[in-house]
C-alpha positions in Angstrom: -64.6 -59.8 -4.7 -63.3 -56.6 -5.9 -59.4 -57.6 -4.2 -59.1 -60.9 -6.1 -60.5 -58.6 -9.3 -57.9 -56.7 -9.1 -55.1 -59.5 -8.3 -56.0 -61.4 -11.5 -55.7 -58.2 -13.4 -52.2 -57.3 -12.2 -51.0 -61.4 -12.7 -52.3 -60.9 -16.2 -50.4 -58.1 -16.9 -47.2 -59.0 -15.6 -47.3 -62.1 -17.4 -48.1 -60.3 -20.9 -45.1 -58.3 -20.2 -43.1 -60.9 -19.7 -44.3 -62.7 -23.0 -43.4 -59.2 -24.6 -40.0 -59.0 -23.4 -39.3 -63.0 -24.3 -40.6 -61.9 -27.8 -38.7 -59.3 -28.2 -35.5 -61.1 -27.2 -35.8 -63.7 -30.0 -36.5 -61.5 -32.4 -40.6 -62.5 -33.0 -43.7 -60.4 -32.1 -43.6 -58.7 -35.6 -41.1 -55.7 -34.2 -37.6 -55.2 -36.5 -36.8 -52.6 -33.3 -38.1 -51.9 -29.8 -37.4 -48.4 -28.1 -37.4 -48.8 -24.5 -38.8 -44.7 -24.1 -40.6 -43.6 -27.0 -39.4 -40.3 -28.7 -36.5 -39.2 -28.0 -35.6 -35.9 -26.0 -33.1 -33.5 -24.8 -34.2 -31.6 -21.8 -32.6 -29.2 -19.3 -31.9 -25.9 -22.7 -32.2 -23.1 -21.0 -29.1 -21.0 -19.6 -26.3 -22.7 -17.5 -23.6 -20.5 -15.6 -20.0 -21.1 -16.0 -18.7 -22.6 -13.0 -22.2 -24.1 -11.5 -23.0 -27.5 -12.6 -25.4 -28.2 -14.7 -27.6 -31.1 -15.5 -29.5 -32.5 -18.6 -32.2 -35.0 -18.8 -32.8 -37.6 -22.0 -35.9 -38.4 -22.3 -36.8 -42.0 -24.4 -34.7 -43.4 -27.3 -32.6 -46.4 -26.5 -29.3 -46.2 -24.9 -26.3 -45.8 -24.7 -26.4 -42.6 -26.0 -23.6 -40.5 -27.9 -23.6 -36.4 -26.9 -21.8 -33.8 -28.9 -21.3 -30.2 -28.0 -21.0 -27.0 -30.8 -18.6 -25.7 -27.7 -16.8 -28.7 -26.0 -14.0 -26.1 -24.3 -17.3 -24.2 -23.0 -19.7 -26.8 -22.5 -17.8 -30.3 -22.2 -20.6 -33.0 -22.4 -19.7 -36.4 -22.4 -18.9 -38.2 -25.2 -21.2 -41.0 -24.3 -23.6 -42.4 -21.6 -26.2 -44.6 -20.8 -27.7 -42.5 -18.2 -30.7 -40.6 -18.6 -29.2 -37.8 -17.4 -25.8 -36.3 -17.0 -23.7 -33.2 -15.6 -22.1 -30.2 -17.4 -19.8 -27.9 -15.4 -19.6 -24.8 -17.9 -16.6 -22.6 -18.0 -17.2 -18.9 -18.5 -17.6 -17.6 -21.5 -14.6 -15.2 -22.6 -16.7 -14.4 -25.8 -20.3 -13.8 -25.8 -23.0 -13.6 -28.2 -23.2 -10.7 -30.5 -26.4 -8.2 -30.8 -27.5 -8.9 -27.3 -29.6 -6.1 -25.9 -27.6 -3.3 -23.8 -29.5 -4.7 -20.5 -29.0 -8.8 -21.5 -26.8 -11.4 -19.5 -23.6 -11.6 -21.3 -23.8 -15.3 -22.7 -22.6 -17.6 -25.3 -25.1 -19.6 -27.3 -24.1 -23.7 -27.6 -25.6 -26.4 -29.2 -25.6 -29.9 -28.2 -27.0 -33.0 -29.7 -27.9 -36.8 -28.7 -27.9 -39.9 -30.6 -29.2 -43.0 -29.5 -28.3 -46.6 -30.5 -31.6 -46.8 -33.1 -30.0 -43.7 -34.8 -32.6 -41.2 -33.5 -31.0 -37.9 -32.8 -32.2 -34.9 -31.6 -30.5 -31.2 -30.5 -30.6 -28.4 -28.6 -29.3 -25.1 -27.2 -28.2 -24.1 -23.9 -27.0 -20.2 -23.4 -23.5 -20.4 -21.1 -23.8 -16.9 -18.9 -20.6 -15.2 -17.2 -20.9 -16.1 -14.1 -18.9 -14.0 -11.8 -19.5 -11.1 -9.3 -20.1 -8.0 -11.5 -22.3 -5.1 -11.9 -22.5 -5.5 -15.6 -22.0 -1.9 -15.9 -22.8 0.9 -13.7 -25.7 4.1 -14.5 -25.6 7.5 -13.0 -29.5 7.9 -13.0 -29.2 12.0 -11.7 -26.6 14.6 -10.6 -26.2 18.0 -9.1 -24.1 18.7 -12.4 -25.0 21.8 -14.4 -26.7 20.1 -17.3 -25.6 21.2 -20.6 -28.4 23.2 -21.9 -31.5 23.0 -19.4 -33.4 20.2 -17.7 -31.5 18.0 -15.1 -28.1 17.0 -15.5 -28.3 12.9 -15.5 -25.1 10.5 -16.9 -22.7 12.9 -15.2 -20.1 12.8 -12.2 -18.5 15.8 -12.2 -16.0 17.7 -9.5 -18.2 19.6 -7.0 -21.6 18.1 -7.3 -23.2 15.2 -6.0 -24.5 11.8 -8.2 -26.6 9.2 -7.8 -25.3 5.7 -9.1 -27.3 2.7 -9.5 -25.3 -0.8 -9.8 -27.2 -3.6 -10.1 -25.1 -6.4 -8.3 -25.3 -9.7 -9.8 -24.6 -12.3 -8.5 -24.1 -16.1 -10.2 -26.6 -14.3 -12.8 -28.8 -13.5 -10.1 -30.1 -10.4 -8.4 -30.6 -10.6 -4.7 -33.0 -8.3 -2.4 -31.4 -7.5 0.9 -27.7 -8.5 0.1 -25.0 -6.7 1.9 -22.1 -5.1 -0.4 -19.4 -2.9 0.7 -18.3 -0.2 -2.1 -14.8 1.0 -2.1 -12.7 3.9 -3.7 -9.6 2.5 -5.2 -9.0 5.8 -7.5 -10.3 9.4 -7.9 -11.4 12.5 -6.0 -14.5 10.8 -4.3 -17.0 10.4 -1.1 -19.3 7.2 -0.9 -22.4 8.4 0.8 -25.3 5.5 2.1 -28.4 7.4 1.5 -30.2 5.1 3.8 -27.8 5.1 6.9 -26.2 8.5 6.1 -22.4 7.0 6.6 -19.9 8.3 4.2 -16.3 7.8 3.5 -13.9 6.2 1.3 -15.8 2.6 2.4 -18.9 2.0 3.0 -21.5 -0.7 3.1 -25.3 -0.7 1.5 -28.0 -3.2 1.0 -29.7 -4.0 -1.7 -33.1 -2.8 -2.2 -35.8 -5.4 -3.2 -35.1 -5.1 -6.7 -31.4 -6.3 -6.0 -29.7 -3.0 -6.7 -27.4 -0.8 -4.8 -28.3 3.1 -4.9 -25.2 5.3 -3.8 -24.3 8.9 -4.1 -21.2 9.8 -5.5 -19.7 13.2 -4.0 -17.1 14.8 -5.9 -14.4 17.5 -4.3 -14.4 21.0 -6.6 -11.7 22.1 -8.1 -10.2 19.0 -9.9 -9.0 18.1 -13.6 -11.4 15.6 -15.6 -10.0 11.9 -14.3 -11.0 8.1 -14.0 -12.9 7.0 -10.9 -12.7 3.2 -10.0 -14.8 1.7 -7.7 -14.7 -1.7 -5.7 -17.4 -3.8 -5.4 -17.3 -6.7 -2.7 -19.9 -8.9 -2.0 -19.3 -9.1 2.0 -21.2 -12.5 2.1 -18.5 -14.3 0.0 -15.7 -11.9 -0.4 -15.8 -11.9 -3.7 -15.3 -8.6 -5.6 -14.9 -6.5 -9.1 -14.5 -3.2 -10.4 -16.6 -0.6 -12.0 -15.2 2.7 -13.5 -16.3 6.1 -14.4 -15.5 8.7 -15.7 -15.3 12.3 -13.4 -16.0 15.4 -15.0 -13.4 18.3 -13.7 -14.7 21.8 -13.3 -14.3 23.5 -16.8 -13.9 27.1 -15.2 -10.2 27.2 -15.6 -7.6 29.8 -13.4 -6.6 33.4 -14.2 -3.2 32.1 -14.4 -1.8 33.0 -11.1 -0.5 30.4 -8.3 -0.4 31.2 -4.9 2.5 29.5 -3.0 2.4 30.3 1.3 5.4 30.8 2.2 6.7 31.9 -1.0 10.2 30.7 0.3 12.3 29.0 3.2 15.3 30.1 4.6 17.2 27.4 7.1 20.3 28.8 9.2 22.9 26.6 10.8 23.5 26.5 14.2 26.9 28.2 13.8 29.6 30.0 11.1 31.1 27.0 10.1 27.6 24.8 8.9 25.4 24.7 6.9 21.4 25.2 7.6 18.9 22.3 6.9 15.9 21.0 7.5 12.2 20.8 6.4 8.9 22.3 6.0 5.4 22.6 4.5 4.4 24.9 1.8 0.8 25.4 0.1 -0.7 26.0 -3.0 -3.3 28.0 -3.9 -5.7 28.6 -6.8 -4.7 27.3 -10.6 -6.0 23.6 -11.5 -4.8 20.4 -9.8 -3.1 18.0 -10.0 -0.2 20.0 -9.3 3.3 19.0 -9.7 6.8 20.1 -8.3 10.5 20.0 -9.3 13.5 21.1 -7.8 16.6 23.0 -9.3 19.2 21.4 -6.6 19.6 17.5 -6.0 20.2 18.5 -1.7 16.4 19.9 -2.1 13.5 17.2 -2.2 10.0 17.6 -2.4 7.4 15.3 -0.7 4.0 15.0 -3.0 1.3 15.4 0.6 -2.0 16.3 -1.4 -1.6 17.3 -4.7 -4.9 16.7 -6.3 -6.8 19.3 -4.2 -7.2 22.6 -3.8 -4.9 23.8 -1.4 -2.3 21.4 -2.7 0.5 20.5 0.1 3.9 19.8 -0.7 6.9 19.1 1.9 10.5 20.4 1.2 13.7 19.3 3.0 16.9 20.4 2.4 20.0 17.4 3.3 22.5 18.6 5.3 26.2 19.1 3.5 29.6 19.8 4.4 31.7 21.8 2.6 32.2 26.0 1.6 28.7 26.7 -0.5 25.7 25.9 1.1 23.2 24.4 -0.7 20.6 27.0 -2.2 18.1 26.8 -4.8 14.5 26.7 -6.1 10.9 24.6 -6.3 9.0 24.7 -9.3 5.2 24.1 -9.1 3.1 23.6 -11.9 -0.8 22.9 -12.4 -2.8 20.9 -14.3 -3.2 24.3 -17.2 0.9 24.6 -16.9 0.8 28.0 -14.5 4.0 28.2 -12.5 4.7 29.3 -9.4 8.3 29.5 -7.3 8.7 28.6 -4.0 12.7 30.0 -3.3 15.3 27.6 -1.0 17.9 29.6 1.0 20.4 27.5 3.2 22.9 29.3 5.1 25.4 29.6 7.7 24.8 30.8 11.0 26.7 33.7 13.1 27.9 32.5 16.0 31.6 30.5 16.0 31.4 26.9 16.6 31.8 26.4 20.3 35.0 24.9 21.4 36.0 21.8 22.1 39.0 21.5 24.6 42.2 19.4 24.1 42.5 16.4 26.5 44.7 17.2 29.3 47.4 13.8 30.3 50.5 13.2 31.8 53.2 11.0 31.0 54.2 9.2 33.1 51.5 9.2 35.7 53.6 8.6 39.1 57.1 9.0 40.1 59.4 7.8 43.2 61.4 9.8 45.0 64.1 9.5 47.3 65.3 12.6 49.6 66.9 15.5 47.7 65.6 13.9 44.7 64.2 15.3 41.3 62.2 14.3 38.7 60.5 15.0 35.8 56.6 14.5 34.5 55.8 15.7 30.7 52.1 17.3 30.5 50.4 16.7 26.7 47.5 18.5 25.4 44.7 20.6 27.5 43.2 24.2 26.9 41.3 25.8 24.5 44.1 26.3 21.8 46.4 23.5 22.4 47.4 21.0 20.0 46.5 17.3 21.3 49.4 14.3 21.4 49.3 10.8 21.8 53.0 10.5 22.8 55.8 12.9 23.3 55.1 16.4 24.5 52.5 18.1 23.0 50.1 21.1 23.9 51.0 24.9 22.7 52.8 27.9 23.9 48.8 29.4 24.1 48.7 26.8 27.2 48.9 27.6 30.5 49.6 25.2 33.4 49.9 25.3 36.7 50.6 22.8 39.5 50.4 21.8 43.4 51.4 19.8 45.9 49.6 18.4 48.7 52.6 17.5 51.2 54.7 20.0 52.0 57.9 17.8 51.9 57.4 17.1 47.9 57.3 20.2 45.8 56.3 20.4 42.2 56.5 23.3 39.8 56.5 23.9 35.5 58.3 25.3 33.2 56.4 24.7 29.5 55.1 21.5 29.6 57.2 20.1 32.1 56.6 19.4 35.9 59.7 19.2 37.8 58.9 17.4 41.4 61.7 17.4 44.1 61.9 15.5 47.3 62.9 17.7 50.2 65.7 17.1 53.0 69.4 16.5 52.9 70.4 13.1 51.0 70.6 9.8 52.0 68.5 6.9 52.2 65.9 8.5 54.6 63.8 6.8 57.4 60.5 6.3 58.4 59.6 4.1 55.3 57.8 5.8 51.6 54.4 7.2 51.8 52.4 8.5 48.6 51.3 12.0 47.6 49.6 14.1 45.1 50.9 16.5 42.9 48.1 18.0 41.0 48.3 19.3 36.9 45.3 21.8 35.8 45.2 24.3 32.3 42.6 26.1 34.4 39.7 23.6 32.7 41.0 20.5 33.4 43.0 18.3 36.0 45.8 15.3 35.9 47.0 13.7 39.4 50.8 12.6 39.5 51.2 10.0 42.5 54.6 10.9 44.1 56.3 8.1 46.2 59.1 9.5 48.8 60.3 8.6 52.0 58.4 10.0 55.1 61.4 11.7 57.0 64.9 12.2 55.7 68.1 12.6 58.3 
């Protein structure tokens, strides 16, 4: 009974629907205009991020439905749909809102409307947030820093104290607990330190504390001129990164004016009377204000820039070698951050000792000779010891040489008279017998030796 109750129920229904619908379609039932969803609505205001899609629901009125958008370059809605919903993708927002609290989400305020085909219309506002990787800022919540006057120093990094920085890392507008970020130095006299893990360097990771900030201490070198610090933020999920900057605050105790340079100067000595020393070396600076900067009073003398921002600074000089009379000599100027000077003094000189010798090569020309028995002839020696002048052709050498010369067969005999080597064949004339045979003469300045091959007969009659 209470099954077939509720089937007649339902058939009713469905049938006065129906009726309605026919009704409505020819224009009776009493009704100029039929909505098909009551009042109309705009939902989905709130805040969007540029970059991340975002969708808005309408709600009633009759489609199709024309959108419009205060921002269309920030917040391009459609021009029209007959959806009841659609999808925005912001872009970010290069100007944002003015008189926002220091703390707010940068954003951009946009207003969009809807009108359906009755002529209803309703609007809106949606607030466009930069969405990107950033810190929004970073604060230095306490310090090591002599305050000013009392209490504890807070919104301070300054050189030789340690400061703790809180960066809240956000993240498509969001703040995450437990997110791991790796913090870098790109610029300044700084130490990272993780408070939580104790690791410190120029790099280190940290995670985000439940709240979704990062807490870091900031450790600052003494002994360095006021200066920008800029830090790297990466988000090591994604890889995405940005950069926060501070300022340092150098030590306000200035120096007495003196610099220390150690050594105060370089002498370099070449390896013999005739060149000129060079080479390099390391000097340091002490005391005075860094940064600390260098110049040089002679183009052969370069400085290398190892350290300058600390205290000692380290600088590199190297003198070029050079040919020529006047050796190169001159000076290094070093100058701190408050404009003291110090001189650092370049000597390069010649050594002592005379150049060690190199001999002339020793030749003969020609090389080998034939002989017949009684015969002469001639060999011309070119070049060879310690004060002779070389030749490529002709005779050469000096009367400063002395050469000597032997035979090793007793039937060819050799001897000089300058530089010339007279060789002579033994045994009466004639055309000999027993066939030629080859022998050395030998050719020595007492250094160096030349062999002259001598072809003669074996036995003359």
């Amino acid at each position: 009974m209470t099954f077939q109750s509720l089937r007649s129920t339902w058939t009713a229904t469905v049938l006065g629907f129906i009726t309605a619908v026919l009704l409505s379609s020819c224009g009776g039932g009493g009704a100029a205009q039929t909505t098909t969803g009551g009042a109309l609505l705009l939902a989905g205001g709130g805040s969007a991020y540029g970059g991340v899609p975002y969708t808005m629901q309408i709600l009633g009125g009759r489609p199709p439905y024309q959108l419009s958008s205060s921002e269309p370059a920030l917040f391009p809605v459609p021009s029209s749909t007959s959806s009841s919903s659609f999808t925005v993708l912001p872009a970010n927002p290069g100007v944002i809102d003015q008189s926002l609290p220091p703390d707010a989400l940068p954003v951009r305020t946009v207003t969009v409307g809807v009108r359906d085909s009755n002529g209803n219309s309703v609007v809106t506002t949606v607030k466009v947030g930069i969405n990107f990787f950033t810190g929004y800022g970073i604060s230095v919540r306490t310090s090591s820093c002599p305050p000013a006057s009392g209490g504890t120093a807070t919104g301070i990094v300054c050189a030789g104290g340690d400061s703790v920085i809180v960066l809240s890392a956000v993240f498509n507008g969001n703040l995450y607990g437990g997110r791991e970020y790796k913090l870098e130095v790109l610029q300044g006299n700084f130490t990272l330190v993780n408070p939580d893990t104790g690791v410190s360097g120029q790099a280190v990771q940290f995670t985000t504390d439940h709240s979704g900030n990062v807490t870091a201490i900031v450790r600052v070198a003494g002994g360095i001129n006021t200066q920008v610090g800029i830090l790297k933020v990466t988000d090591v999920a994604t890889g995405t990164s940005t950069l926060e900057t501070f300022t340092i605050q150098g030590n306000t105790v200035t120096s007495n004016g003196a610099l220390t340079t150690i050594p105060s100067s370089f002498t370099f000595t070449g390896p013999d009377n005739q060149t000129c020393g060079s080479g390099q070396g390391t000097f340091f600076v002490f005391d005075g204000m860094p940064p600390y900067t260098a110049v040089t009073t002679n183009p052969s003398i370069t400085v290398n820039f190892i350290d300058p921002y600390h205290t000692p600074g380290v600088f590199g000089v190297m003198v070029a070698p050079v040919s020529g009379v006047t050796c190169p000599s001159g000076s290094v100027l070093v100058t701190d951050a408050n404009n003291n000077r110090a001189t650092v003094t370049i000597t390069s000189a010649k050594g002592t000792t005379a150049p060690p010798v190199i001999p002339t090569p020793l030749s003969v020309q020609p090389n080998a000779i034939t002989l017949g028995c009684a015969q002469s002839g001639s060999v011309s020696v070119i070049g060879g010891g310690t004060g002779a002048t070389s030749g490529t052709g002709g005779s050469g050498g000096s009367s400063s040489v002395s050469y000597s010369v032997s035979s090793a067969n007793p039937n060819v005999t050799a001897s000089v008279t300058g530089n010339t080597v007279t060789i002579t064949r033994l045994g009466p004339a004639g055309p000999g017998t027993g066939g030629p045979t080859n022998s050395t003469v030998i050719v020595t300045d007492g250094t160096q030796t030349q062999s002259i091959v001598v072809t003669a007969p074996t036995t003359c009659p």
